[in-house]
N, C-alpha and C positions, 0 to 999 in steps of 0.2 A: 364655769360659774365661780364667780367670787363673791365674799359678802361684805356686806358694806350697813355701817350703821347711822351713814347719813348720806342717802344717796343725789340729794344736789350735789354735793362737796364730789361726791362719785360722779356724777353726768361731767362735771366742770372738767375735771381732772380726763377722763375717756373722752370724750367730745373731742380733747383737742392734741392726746397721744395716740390715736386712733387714725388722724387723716394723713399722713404718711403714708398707711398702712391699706390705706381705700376700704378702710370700714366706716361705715356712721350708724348715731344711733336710730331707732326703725320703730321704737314702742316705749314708753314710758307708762307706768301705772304707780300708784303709793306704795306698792312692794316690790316693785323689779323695774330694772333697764333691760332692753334687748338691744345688741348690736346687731349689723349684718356686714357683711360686702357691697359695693356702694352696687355693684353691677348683678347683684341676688339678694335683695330686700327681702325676700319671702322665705330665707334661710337661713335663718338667725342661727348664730356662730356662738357667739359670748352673752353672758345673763350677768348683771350685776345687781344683787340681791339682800331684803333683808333676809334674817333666818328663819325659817318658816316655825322654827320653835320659838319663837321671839326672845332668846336668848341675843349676848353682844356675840354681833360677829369679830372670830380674828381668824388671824391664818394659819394654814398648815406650814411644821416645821417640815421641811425636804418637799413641801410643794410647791412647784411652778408651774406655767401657763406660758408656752410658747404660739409667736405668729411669725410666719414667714412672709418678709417682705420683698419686695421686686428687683430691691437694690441696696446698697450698702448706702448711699444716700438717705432712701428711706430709714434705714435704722437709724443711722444717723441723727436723721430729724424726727425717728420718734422718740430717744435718749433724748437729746435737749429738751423736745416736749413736756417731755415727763420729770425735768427737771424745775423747768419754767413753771411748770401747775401745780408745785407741793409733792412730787416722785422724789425718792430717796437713789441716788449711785448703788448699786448693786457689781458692777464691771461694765468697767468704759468701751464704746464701741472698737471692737479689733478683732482681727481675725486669730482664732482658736487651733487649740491642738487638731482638730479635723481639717484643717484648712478652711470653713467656714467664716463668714462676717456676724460675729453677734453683739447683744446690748443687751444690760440687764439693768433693771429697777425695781422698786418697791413702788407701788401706787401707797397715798394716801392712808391707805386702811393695813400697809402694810404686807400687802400680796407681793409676790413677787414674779416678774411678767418680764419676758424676755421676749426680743423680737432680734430673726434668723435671715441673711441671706445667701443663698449658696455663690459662693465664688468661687466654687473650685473651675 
């Protein structure tokens, strides 16, 4: 769950770094988004929310939010995504000290969301 204090500007942004990753979104209300997996709708995954103190949301410092995608392509295209809709460079798609393929960004509000694929 991440929070978000204008969550159109949220859906725009997730709706369209999400489909790489074969999540969409599955529920919309005036306080929250739900994502799921396109193939378990009924398993919502990711929440993006206001704060239910009605305080401004921001984010945690040393918090991330990792997704594991199918291929390093998908990473790929979720980094450009996330660049293309107002996502901040966090570290460009490459494989890491684990041997792994990963991507990092800040969404919009500032979160910070990394998407993993294993290549070893």
């Amino acid at each position: 769950m991440v929070g978000s204090n204008d969550l159109n500007k949220s859906a725009k942004f997730y709706d369209s770094v999400f489909i790489p990753l074969g999540i969409k979104k599955v529920k919309t209300t005036d306080k929250y988004i739900c994502y799921a997996q396109k193939n378990s709708p009924d398993e919502i995954e990711f929440y993006v929310t206001k704060p239910y103190n009605k305080e401004v949301a921001t984010y945690g410092n040393g918090t991330m939010i990792s997704f594991l995608a199918d291929s390093t392509k998908a990473v790929d295209s979720f980094h450009a995504s996330a660049l293309e809709n107002g996502g901040v460079n966090e570290g460009l798609p490459g494989i890491r000290s684990d041997g792994n393929y990963y991507a990092y960004i800040r969404d919009p509000e500032g979160n910070k969301i990394c998407a993993k694929s294993n290549s070893k």
